[in-house]
N, C-alpha and C positions, 0 to 999 in steps of 0.2 A: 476852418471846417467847411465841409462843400454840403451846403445846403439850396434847397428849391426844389421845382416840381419833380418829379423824376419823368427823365424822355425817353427811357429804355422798353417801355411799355410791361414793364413788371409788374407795376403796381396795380394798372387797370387789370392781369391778368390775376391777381393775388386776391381783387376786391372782386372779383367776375368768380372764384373759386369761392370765397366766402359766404358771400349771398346767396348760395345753397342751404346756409347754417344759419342758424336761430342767434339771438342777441343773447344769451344765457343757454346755461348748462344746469341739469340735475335743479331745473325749477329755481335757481335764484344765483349762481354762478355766472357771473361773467364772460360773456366772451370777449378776450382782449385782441384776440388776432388781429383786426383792423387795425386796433390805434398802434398794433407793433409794429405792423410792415408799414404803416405808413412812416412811422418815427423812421425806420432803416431806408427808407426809401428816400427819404429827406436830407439823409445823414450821409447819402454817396453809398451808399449799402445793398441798391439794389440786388445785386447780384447772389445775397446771404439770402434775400425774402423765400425763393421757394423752399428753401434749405432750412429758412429757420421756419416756416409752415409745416413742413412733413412733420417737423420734430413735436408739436404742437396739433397737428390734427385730429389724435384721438381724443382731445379733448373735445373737441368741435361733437354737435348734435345736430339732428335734420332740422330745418325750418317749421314751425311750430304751426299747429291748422287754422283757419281764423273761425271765426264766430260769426262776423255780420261785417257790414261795411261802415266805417264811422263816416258819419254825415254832415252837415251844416247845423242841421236841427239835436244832433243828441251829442257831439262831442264833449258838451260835458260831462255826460254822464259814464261815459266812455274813460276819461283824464284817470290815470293810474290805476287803471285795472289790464294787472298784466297775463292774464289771458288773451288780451285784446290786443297781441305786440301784433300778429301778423295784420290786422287787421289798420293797425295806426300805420305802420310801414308801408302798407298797399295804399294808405288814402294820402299821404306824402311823395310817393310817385307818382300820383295820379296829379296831386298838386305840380308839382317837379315838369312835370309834362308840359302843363299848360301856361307856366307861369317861371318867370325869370329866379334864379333861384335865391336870389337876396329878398324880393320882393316877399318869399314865401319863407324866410328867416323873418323876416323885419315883424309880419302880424304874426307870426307864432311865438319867436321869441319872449316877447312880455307874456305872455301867456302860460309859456314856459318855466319859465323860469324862477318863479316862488318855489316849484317844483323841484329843485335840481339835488334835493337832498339824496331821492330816489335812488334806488341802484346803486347807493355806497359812492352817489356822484358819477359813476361810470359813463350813464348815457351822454351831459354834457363835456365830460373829456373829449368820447367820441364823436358829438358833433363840433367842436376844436379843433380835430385832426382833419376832419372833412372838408371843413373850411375854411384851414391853411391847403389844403391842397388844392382846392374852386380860385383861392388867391393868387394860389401860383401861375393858373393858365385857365383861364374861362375853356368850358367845356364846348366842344365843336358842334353839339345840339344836344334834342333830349333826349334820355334812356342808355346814356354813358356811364360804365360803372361808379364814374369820380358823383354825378348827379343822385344814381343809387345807392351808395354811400351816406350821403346827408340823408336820403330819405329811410333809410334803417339807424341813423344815429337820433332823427328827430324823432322815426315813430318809436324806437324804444325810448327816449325819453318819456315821449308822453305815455305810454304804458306805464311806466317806473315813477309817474309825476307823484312825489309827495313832499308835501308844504310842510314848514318848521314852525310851529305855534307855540301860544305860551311862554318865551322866553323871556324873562326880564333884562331889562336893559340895567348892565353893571358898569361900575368907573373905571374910564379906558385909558388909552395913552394917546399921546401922539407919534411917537414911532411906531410901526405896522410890529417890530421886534416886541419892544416893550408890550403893546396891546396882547401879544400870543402870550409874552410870558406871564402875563394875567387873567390869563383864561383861568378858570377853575374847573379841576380835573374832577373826572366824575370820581366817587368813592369807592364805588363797584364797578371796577371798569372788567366786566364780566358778557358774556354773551355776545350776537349778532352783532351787528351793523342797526339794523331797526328795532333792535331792543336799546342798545346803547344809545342810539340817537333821542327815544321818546326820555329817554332819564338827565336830556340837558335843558335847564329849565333857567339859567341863565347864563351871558357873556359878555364880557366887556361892548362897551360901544366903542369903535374906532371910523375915525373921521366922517361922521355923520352928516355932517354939516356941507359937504361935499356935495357941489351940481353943476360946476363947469364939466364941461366934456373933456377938455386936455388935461384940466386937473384930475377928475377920478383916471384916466387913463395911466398918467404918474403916480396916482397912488395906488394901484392895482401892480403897477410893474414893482411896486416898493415892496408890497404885498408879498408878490411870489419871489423875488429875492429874499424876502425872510423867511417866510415860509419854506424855503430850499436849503438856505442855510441851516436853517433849525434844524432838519435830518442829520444833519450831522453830528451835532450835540444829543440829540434826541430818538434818535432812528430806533435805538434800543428798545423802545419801551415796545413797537409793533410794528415789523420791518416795514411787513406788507400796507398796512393802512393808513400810516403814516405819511406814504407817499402822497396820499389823495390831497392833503393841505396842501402842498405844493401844484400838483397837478391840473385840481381841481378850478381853481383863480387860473394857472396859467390858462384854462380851453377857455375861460375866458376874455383874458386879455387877447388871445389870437383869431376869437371873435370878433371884437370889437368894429377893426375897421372893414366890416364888412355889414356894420347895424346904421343903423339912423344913429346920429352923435344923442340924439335925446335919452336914449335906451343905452348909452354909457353909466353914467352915476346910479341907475337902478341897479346895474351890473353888476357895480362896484360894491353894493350892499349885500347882495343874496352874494358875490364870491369871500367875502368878509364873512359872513355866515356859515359857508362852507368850511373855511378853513379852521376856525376857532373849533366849531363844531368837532369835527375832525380832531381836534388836539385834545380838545376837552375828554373825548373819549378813548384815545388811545396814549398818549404823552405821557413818557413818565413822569415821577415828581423832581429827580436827579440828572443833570446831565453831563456828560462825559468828554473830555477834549479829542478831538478828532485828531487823527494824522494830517496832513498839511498833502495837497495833491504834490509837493516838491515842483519839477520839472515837468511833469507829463502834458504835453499838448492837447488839444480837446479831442483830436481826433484819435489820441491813443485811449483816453478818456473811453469813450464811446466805443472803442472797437473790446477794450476788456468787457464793456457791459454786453456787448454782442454775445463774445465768445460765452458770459455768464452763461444766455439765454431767457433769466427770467423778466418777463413781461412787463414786472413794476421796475426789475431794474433797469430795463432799457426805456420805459418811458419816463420816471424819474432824470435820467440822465441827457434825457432829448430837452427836459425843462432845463435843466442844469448850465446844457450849452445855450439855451436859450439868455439866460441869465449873463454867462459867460465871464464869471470873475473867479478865481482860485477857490473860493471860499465854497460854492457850491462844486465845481468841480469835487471837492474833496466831500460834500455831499454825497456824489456819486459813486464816489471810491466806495463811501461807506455800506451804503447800499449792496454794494458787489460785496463787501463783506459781511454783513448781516445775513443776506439771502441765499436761498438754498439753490444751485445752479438747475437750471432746465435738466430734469430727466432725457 
């Protein structure tokens, strides 16, 4: 599968198109445009990104007004208050400007990140895709749209920052498999994203014990290999939400080597938190044997979720190749089959 930065200059033109548009729609909807065109963009697909933006842009809304300016002195008080996206986005450019753009992941990241439950996990996918793409090819100075990019994927996070409390710690496994399938499912798995989320008040603990850096790293990769394969047994219960277990560990792991190796194993907790989380509230209680991908290569893989069009199934399936074993592939399948193709 032909992956890396894209050099057709699509991409900067598709995130330079974007950054007109607000990080959400209709007050609490996501905007996924980015992390799509970045996944096709990555995937040899360039060429699909304006194509598959037109199809996609009514959904897009204008850049939202700001408020005040988040500062040194009040950012806390500022942290998850999403009236304040435009205004966290303007003061991460401002950072992005002046300062090396790992250097301005490295002290926000912890900071961050107890947060990442926010936005249905949303914001941290999208700073995952931003910085697989800063990976790809360091940026030729500042105020490039790949730079503005991270700085709309960090200020919406921190707009979106909400911490997971209260949960007690349950008997877990040692396989990241076993540990999901010991989640406990909510009873009422009814409502939102942050209604369902405040009603998970326990989950397994899985490899807790975990502080080498190379180690959480292999358990994170074990992580989204399960959590990918699960879709396919499981996708059923919520095609769309579903996805987020998988995704949400992975914007993780493609994090990683771009943090202090210290800020690994923290990582590896709150994406273990995400994912459980996530299953806990949408996971059915039954799961179902998948088709098998057969013969299909990744790249045929990934061109059917194109032609789908929708946005969880083409990012589902950017994780899928990431993964790269039949077993998730047919994740991917499943996805295309569950989901309702792009209008």
């Amino acid at each position: 599968m032909t992956t890396g930065t894209d050099t057709t200059g699509t991409l900067d033109e598709a995130l330079q198109r974007l950054h007109a548009h607000g990080p959400e729609r209709l007050g609490r909807l996501t905007n996924h445009a980015p992390m799509a065109v970045e996944a096709l963009a990555s995937h040899g697909q360039a060429r699909a990104v304006h194509r598959w933006l037109d199809r996609y842009a009514p959904r897009l809304e204008d850049f939202p007004a700001a408020v005040a300016p988040v500062t040194a002195a009040d950012w806390r008080e500022a942290l998850g208050d999403p009236r304040r996206a435009a205004d966290w986005i303007a003061h991460f450019g401002r950072e992005l400007e002046g300062r090396p753009w790992r250097a301005v992941l490295a002290e926000w990241w912890p900071r961050l990140l107890p947060g990442m439950y926010g936005g249905s996990t949303h914001p941290v996918i999208r700073v995952g895709h931003a910085v697989r793409t800063l990976l790809g090819g360091e940026p030729s100075g500042p105020g490039g749209p790949r730079l503005a990019e991270l700085a709309h994927g960090l200020g919406y996070w921190a707009a979106r920052h909400r911490p997971v409390t209260g949960v007690t710690p349950l008997p877990g496994a040692v396989r990241a498999a076993d540990a999901l399938d010991a989640v406990p499912l909510l009873a009422e798995q009814t409502g939102g994203f942050p209604d369902r989320l405040a009603r998970v008040t326990g989950l397994p603990v899985w490899a807790p014990s975990v502080a080498d850096p190379d180690a959480a790293h292999a358990r994170l990769t074990e992580l989204v290999r399960a959590a990918t394969h699960r879709y396919a047994t499981h996708g059923h219960g919520e095609e769309t939400m579903l996805v987020h277990a998988a995704t949400a560990p992975n914007a993780v792991l493609r994090t990683l080597p771009a943090l202090p190796r210290a800020l690994w194993a923290p990582s590896l907790a709150a994406a273990w938190t995400a994912s459980a989380a996530v299953t806990a509230m949408y996971a059915p209680a039954t799961p179902v044997t998948p088709a098998p991908a057969g013969s299909l290569a990744p790249e045929e893989v990934f061109a059917r979720a194109l032609a789908h069009g929708d946005e969880h199934v083409i990012k589902l399936t950017d994780t899928a190749l990431d993964v790269g074993d039949a077993p998730a592939l047919a994740a991917a399948l499943r996805a295309i089959e569950l989901s309702e193709p792009m209008g």
